[in-house]
C-alpha positions in Angstrom: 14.3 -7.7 16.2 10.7 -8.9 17.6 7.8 -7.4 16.0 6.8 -5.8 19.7 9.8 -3.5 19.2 9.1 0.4 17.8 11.3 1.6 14.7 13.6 3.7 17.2 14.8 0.5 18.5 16.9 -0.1 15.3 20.1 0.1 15.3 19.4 0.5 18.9 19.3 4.3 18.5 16.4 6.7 17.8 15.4 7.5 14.4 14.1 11.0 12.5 11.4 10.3 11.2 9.3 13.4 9.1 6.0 11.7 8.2 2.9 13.5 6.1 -0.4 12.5 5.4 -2.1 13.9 2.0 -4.6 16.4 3.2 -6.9 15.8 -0.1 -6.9 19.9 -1.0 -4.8 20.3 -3.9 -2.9 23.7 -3.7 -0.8 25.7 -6.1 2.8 24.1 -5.7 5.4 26.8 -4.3 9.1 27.1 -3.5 9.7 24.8 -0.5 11.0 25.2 2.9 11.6 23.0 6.1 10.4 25.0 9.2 10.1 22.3 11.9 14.0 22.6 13.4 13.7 19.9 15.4 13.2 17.3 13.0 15.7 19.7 10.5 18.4 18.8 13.2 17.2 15.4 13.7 17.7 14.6 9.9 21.5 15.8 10.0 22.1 13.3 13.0 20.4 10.2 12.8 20.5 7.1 10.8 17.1 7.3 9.2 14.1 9.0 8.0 11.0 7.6 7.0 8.8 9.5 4.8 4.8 8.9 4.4 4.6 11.3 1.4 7.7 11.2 -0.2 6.3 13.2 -3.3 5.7 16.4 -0.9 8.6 15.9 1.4 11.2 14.3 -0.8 13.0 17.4 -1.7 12.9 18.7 1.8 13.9 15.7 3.4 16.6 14.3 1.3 19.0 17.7 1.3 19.1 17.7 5.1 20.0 14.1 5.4 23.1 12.4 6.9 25.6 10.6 4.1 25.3 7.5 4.6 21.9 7.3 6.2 18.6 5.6 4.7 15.2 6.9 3.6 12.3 4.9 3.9 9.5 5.9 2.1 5.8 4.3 1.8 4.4 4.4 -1.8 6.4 3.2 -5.0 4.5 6.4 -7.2 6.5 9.3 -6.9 10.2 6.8 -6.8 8.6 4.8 -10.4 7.9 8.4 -11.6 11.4 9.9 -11.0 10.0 12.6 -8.4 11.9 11.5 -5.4 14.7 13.7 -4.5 17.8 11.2 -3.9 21.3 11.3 -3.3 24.1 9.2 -4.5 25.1 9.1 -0.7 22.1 7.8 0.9 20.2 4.0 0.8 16.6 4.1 -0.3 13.9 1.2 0.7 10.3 1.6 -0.1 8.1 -0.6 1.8 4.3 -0.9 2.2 2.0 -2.7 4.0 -0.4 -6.0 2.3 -2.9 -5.4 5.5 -4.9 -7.8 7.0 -6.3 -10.6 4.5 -9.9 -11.2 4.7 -8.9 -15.1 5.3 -7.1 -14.0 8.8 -7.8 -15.9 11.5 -7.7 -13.6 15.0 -8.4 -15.0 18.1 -10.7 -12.0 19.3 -13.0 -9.6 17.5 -10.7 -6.7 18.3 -7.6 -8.7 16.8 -10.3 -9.2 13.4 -11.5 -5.8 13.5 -7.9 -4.3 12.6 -8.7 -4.4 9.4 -5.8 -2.0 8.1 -3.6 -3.4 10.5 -0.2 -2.2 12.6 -2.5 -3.0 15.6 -3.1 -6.4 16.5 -3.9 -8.1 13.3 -1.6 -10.4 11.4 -0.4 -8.6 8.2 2.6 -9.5 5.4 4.7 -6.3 3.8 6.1 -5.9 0.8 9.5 -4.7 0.8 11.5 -2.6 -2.6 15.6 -1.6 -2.5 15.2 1.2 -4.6 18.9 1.9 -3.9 21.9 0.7 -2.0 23.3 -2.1 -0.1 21.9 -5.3 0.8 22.3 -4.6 5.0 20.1 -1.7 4.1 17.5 -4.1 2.4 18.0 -5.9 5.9 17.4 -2.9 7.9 15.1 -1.6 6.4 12.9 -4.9 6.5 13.9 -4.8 10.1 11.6 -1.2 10.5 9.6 -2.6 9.0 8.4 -5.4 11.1 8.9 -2.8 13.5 6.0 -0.4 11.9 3.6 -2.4 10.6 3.8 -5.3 13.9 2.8 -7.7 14.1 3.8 -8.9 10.7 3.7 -12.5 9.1 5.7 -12.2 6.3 8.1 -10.3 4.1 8.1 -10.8 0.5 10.8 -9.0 -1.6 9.8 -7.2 -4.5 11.4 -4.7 -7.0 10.1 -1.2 -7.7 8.4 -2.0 -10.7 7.1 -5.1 -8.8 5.4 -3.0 -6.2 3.7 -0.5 -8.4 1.8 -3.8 -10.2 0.9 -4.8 -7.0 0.1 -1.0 -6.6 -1.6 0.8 -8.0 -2.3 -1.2 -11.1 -3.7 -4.6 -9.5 -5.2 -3.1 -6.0 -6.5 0.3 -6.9 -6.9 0.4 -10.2 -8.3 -2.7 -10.6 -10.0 -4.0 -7.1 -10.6 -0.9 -5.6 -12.6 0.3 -9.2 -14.7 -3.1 -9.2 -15.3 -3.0 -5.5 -16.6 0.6 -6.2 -18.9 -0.6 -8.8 -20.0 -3.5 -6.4 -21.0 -1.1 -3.8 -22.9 1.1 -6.6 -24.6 -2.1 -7.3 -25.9 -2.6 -3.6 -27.1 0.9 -3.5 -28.9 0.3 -6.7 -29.9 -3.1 -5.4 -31.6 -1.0 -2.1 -33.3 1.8 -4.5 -35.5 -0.9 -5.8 -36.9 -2.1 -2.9 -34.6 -4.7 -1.2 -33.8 -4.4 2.4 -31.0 -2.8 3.2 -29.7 -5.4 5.6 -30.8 -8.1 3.3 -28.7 -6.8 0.7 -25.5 -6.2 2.8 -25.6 -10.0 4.1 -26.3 -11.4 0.9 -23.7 -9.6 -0.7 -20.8 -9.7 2.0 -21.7 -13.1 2.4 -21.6 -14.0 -1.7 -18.2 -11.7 -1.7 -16.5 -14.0 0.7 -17.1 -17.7 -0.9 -16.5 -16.3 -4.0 -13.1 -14.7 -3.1 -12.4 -18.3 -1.2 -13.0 -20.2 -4.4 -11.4 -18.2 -6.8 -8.2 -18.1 -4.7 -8.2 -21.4 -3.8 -9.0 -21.1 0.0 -11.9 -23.7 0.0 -11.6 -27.0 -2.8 -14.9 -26.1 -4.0 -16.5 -24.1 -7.3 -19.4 -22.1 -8.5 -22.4 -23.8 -10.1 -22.7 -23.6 -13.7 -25.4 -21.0 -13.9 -22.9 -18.9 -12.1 -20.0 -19.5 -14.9 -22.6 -18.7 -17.5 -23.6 -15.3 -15.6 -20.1 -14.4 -15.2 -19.2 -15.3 -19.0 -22.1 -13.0 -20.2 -21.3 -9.9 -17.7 -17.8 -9.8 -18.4 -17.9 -8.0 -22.0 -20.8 -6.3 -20.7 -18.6 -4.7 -17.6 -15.2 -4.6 -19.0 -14.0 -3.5 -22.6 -11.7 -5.3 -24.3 -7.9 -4.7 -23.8 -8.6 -3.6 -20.2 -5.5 -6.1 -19.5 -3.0 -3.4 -20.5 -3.4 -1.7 -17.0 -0.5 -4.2 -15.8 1.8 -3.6 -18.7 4.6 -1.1 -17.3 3.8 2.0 -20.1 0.3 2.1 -18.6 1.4 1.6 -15.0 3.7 4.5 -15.8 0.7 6.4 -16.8 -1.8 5.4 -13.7 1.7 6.9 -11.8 1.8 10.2 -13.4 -1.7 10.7 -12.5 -1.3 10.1 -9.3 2.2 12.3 -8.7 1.0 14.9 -11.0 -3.1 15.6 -10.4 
């Protein structure tokens, strides 16, 4: 299957898809009920559904599915946390996109501004059987070429696999620290500096940095740059902050998010 191809190509049939987005508000949880009949009939015939929030639309989803047919779902939270509603008759693959690296080359700026990717930037996936056969693994890494196009790579992960990768090591961890960078330039612009001499500087620092430390470039930092970094570290993170990619902790990070 080429990566131009949509996901109702698989299979060479059309697929049902039900997909969600979170809409931020949190609302008081109540009895739930499928009211779009299309996709209610669409779910009893076809091969597939792919689910975007599987937490909210698990339980709605997965009843009015075919036997036999296999649910595709985006995020390893809710699955890690035991909140998605599966049968013993349907496959389960949970895949999720790596997006663009900051080291893609893209032959035009449109190609490098796609920076989440699924548009015209190169991007890997990660792909998880949660449950079933290996030709579901296979089709389900066949959709999802097909979704996230045009993709580079595949790399095979378990569920537990996927929820180090995410949240613990890009959200908990990068996201938090990029977070605090950013505080830092808007601290750094409160004092005085130029805005747009800040933003270069820091951008431009950001991306050597990233290049040495994974290996991009055969270079390294100077050694008053090792001796900064050795002081700040106790100073910004406590000790034992480690335990964030140890599974009873990831299980934690999990709950928070299925359950808040």
């Amino acid at each position: 299957m080429s990566d131009s191809r949509g996901p109702s190509s698989a299979r060479g049939m059309p697929l049902g898809y039900a997909g969600a987005m979170a809409s931020g508000k949190k609302r008081p949880r109540k009895q739930l009920e499928f009211r779009n009949t299309q996709l209610a009939d669409a779910l009893q015939t076809q091969d597939m559904a792919a689910v975007a929030f599987a937490l909210r639309h698990g339980p709605t989803v997965v009843p009015l599915m075919r036997p036999g047919s296999l649910l595709m779902t985006l995020d390893p939270a809710a699955p890690l946390d035991g909140q998605l509603a599966l049968r013993s008759d349907i496959a389960c693959v949970i895949a999720h996109p790596c997006h663009p690296s900051v080291f893609n080359w893209e032959p035009t700026e449109m190609a490098f501004r796609d920076f989440y990717g699924g548009i015209s930037a190169k991007q890997s996936a990660v792909v998880a059987l949660m449950q079933g056969a290996e030709t579901d693994y296979q089709l389900g890494v066949e959709v999802t070429r097909a979704m996230y196009a045009p993709v580079d790579r595949i790399h095979r992960v378990t569920l537990e696999q996927m929820a180090i990768l995410e949240p613990a090591l890009v959200e908990t961890l990068a996201q938090t620290c990029m977070e605090v960078v950013r505080e830092g330039y808007d601290r750094t612009v409160a004092a005085g500096v130029p805005a747009d001499a800040a933003r270069d500087f820091v951008l431009g620092h950001l991306r050597i940095q990233i290049a040495v430390l994974f290996k991009e470039v055969n270079g390294t930092f100077s050694d008053a740059a090792y001796k900064i970094s050795k002081r700040a570290k106790p100073v910004l993170f406590k000790e034992g902050w480690e335990k964030i990619f140890e599974l009873p902790d990831i299980r934690e990070q999990v709950r928070d998010i299925t359950t808040k």
